[in-house]
SEDREN-994589 format. One record per residue (C-alpha): x, y, z. Coordinates in steps of 0.1 Angstrom, whole numbers, padded with zeros to 4 digits, always signed. Example, Ala and Ser with C-alpha at 12.3 -4.5 7.8 and 13.67 -1.06 7.14 Angstrom:
REM residues 2
+0123-0045+0078
+0137-0011+0071
REM end
This chain:
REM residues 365
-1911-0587+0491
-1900-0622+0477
-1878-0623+0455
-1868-0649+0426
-1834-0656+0417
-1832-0669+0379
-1803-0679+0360
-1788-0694+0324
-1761-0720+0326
-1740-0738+0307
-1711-0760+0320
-1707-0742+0352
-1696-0772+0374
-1667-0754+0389
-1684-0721+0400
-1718-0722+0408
-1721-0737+0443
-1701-0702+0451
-1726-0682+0434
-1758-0704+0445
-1743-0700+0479
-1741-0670+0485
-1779-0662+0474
-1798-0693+0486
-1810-0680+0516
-1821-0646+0508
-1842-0659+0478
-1874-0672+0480
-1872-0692+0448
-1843-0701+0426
-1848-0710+0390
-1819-0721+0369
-1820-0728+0331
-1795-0753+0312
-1785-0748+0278
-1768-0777+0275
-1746-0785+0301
-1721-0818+0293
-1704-0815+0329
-1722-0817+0367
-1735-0780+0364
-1777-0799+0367
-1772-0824+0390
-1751-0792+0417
-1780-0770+0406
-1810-0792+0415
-1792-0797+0450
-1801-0759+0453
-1835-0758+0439
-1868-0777+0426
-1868-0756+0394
-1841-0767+0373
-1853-0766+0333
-1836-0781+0302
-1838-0751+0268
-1828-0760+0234
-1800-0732+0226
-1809-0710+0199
-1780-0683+0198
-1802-0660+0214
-1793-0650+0252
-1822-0631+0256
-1845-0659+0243
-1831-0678+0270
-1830-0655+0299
-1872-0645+0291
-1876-0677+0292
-1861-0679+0328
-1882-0647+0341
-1913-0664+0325
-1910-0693+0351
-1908-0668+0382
-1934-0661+0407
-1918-0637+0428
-1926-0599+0436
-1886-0590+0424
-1866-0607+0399
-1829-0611+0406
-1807-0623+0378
-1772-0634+0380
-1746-0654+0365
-1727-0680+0379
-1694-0661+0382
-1709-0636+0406
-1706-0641+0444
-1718-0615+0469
-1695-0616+0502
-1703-0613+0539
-1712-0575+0539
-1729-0574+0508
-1754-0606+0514
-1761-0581+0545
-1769-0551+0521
-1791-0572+0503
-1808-0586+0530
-1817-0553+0544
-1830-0545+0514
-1853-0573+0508
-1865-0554+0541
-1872-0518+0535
-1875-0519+0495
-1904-0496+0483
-1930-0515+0458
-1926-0486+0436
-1892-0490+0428
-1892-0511+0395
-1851-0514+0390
-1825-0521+0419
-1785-0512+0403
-1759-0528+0420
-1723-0520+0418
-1704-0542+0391
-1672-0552+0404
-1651-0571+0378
-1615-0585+0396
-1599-0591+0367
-1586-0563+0350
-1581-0573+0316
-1609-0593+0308
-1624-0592+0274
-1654-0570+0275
-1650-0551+0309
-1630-0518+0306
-1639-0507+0345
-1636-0524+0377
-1666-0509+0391
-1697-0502+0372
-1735-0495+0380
-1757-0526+0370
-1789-0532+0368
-1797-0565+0387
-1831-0569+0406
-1862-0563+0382
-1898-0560+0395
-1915-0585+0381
-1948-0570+0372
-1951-0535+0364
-1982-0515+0367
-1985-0486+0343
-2001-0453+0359
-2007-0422+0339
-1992-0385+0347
-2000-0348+0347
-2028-0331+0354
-2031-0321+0317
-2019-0331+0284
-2019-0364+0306
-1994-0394+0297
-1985-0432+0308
-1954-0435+0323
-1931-0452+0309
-1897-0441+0327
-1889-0472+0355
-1884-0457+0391
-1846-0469+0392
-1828-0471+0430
-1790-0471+0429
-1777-0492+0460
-1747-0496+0475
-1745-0532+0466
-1712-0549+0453
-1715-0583+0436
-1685-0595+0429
-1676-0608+0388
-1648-0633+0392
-1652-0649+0359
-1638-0683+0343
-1618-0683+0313
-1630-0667+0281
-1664-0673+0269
-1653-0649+0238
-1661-0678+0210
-1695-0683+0220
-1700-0648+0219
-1686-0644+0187
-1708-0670+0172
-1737-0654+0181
-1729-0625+0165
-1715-0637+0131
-1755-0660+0136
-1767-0626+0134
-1749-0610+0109
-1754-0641+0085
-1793-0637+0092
-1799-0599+0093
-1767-0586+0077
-1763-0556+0101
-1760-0553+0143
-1782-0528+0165
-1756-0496+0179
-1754-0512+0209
-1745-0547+0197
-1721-0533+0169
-1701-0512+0203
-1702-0547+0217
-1690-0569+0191
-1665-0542+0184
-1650-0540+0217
-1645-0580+0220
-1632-0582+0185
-1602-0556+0196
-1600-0571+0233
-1606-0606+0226
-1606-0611+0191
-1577-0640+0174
-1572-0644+0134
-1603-0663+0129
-1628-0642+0141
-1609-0609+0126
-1611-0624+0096
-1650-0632+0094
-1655-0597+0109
-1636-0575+0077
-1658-0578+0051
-1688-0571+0072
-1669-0543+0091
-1655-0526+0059
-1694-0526+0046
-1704-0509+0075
-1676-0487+0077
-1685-0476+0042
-1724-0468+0048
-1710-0452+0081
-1724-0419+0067
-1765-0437+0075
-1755-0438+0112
-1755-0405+0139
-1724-0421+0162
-1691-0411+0155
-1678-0432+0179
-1689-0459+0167
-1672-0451+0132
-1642-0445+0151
-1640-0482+0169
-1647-0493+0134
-1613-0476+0119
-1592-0491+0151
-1607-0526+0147
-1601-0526+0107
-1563-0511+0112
-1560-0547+0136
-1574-0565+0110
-1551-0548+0082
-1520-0550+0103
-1523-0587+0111
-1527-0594+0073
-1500-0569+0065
-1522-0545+0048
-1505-0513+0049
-1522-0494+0016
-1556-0500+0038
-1541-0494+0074
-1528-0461+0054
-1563-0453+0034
-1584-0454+0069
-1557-0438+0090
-1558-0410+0067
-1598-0406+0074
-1620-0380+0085
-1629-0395+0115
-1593-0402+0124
-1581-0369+0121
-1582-0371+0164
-1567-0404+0164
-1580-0424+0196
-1556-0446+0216
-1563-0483+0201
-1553-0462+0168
-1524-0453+0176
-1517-0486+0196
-1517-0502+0163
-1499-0479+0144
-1469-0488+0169
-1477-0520+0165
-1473-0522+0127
-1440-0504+0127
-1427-0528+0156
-1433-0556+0132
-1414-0543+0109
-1383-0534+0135
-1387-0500+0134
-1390-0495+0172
-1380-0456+0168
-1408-0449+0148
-1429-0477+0168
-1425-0456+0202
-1436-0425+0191
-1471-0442+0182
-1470-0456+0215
-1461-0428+0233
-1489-0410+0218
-1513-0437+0229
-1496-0439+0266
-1497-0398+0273
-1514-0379+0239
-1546-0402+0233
-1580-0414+0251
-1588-0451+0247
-1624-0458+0232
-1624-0493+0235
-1600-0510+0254
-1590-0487+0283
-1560-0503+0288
-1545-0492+0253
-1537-0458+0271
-1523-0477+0305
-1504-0509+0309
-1508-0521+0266
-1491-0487+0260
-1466-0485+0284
-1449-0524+0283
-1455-0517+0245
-1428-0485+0249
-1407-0508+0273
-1403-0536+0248
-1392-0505+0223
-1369-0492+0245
-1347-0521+0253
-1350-0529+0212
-1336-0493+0208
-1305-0501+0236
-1298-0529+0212
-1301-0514+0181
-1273-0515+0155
-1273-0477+0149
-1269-0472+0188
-1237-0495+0189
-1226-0476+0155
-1222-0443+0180
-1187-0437+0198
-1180-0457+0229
-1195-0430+0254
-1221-0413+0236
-1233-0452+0235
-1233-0459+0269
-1252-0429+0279
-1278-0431+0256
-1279-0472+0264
-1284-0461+0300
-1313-0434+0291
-1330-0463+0273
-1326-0492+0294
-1336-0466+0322
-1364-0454+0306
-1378-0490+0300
-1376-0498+0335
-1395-0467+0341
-1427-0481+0321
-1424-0514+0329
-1433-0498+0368
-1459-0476+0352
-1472-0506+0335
-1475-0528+0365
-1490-0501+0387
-1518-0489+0360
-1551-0492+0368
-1586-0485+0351
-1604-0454+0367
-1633-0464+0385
-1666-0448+0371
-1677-0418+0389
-1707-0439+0403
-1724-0412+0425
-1729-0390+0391
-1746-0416+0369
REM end
């Protein structure tokens, strides 16, 4: 099988010879698309390859990778971005695979492996990705009766770990593409809307919250046209970040008191605490968080239940040990109360530094 690597870049100078090395020899073509590069990301990628082509960005990432696939010639596609590396054992893996691999199988998952925990749309360190495509399908039609074209892809899951070691935050060009969107059609897909909704919370400074309430407070009202709760429920915590940072409390109040918050998810109570830790009252701050930490499942950001949670009830605790009403209590019932607190936020500052996100049960998906 021969496969094609193909890839859109943009100002990738400082990372792509890591990823470009590490595939160049198992690919039998490599063909790299520039969006508008200002730095040395061309001149490194046509040291690597013939097939180097200039597209006019249009705010559409999918317009730009089918334009990348279209230039392929290869039996498998392999797509990849230039923060991804595939090590020693891996390159081996793939290798093998290039080998053995069955022409019927259409999609090749890889295991996702994303180093940095806290990155602004990843929520697992390991996740199942698709990453080689067949490049031409051929449609065949089944049963013997009552007979069908299938359309369901023949999907292999291997054991292959490319590695995601990305650079900085690309969170602003993604958020211009959606708000592009928004302008022009006025409403996102479910799957964009989870998307948008998860970098917002994760990622998400006073700018972009602001452009995002009135559209998110339309939706959240016609939330009765769509099936997903969860969806509705992203929606409250992402307006109660919004309302808190603008110090909205008759709103933060209104959606809190919600149907679909009646359960409240971890990012919802995160910002609860958050709200009443603005306004000094730590007591009433670390039961919201404490909730979050040990009551509460996250639904966006999994580290609202984990580390977010936990420093969150650390920083409350050591406000509480210095907290006027403490030092109003008699000398000793002071001290032992300052010593439970001060205790207590060393406690989950180690819980906090030794969270991690679950991996996903990858040999059930």
């Amino acid at each position: 099988m021969k496969f094609s690597l193909c890839m859109i870049v943009k100002n990738e100078a400082k990372i792509l010879r890591n990823c470009l090395d590490s595939l160049k020899d198992i690919m039998d073509e490599i063909i790299i698309v520039d969006t508008g590069s200002e730095d040395d990301t061309k001149e490194i990628a046509q040291s690597y390859t013939p097939y180097v082509y200039d597209y006019v960005w249009h705010d559409d990432f999918a317009a730009a990778r089918n334009f990348a696939f279209s230039k392929a010639t290869g039996d498998y596609i392999y797509s990849a971005d230039a923060d991804e590396v595939l090590d020693e054992e891996n390159r081996t893996k793939l290798k093998t695979l290039k080998r053995v691999l069955l022409p019927e199988v259409e999609i090749v998952q890889v295991i996702y492996v994303t180093e940095q925990i806290n990155h602004p749309t990843e929520n697992f360190v390991r996740d199942r990705r698709p990453k080689l495509f067949k490049r031409l399908r051929e449609f065949t039609w089944i049963e013997p009766i009552h007979e069908t074209v299938n359309t369901s892809p023949i999907v292999f899951d291997s054991d292959i770990e490319v590695l995601h070691r990305p650079e900085g935050n690309h969170s602003n060009r993604d958020f211009e593409v959606f708000e592009k969107v928004i302008e022009e059609k006025g409403v996102l897909s479910d799957r964009l809307l989870g998307m948008y909704l998860r970098e917002l919370y994760k990622a998400g400074e006073e700018k972009e919250l602001e452009h995002a309430k009135g559209f998110l407070e339309k939706a959240y009202a016609d939330r009765q046209q769509r099936e997903n709760v969860l969806l509705c429920r992203q929606m409250i915590a992402v307006l109660l970040k919004i309302y808190r940072q603008i110090d909205d409390p008759v709103n933060m109040l209104k959606i809190s008191l919600s149907e679909e918050a009646t359960v409240p998810s971890a990012e919802m109570c995160m910002e609860l605490g958050y709200y009443f830790m603005k306004k000094e009252d730590f007591e009433e701050a670390s039961i919201w968080f404490s909730r979050a930490a040990f009551d509460c499942e996250s639904e966006i950001d999994i580290a609202s239940s984990g580390t977010f949670a936990f420093m969150a009830l650390a920083h409350s605790c050591r406000k509480l040990a210095k907290s006027p009403k403490l030092r109003a209590l008699p000398e000793k019932d002071y001290e032992v109360e300052h010593a439970r607190l001060t205790e207590k936020a060393a406690e989950y500052e180690r819980m906090a530094r030794n969270w991690r996100p679950a991996e996903l049960p990858l040999e059930e998906e």
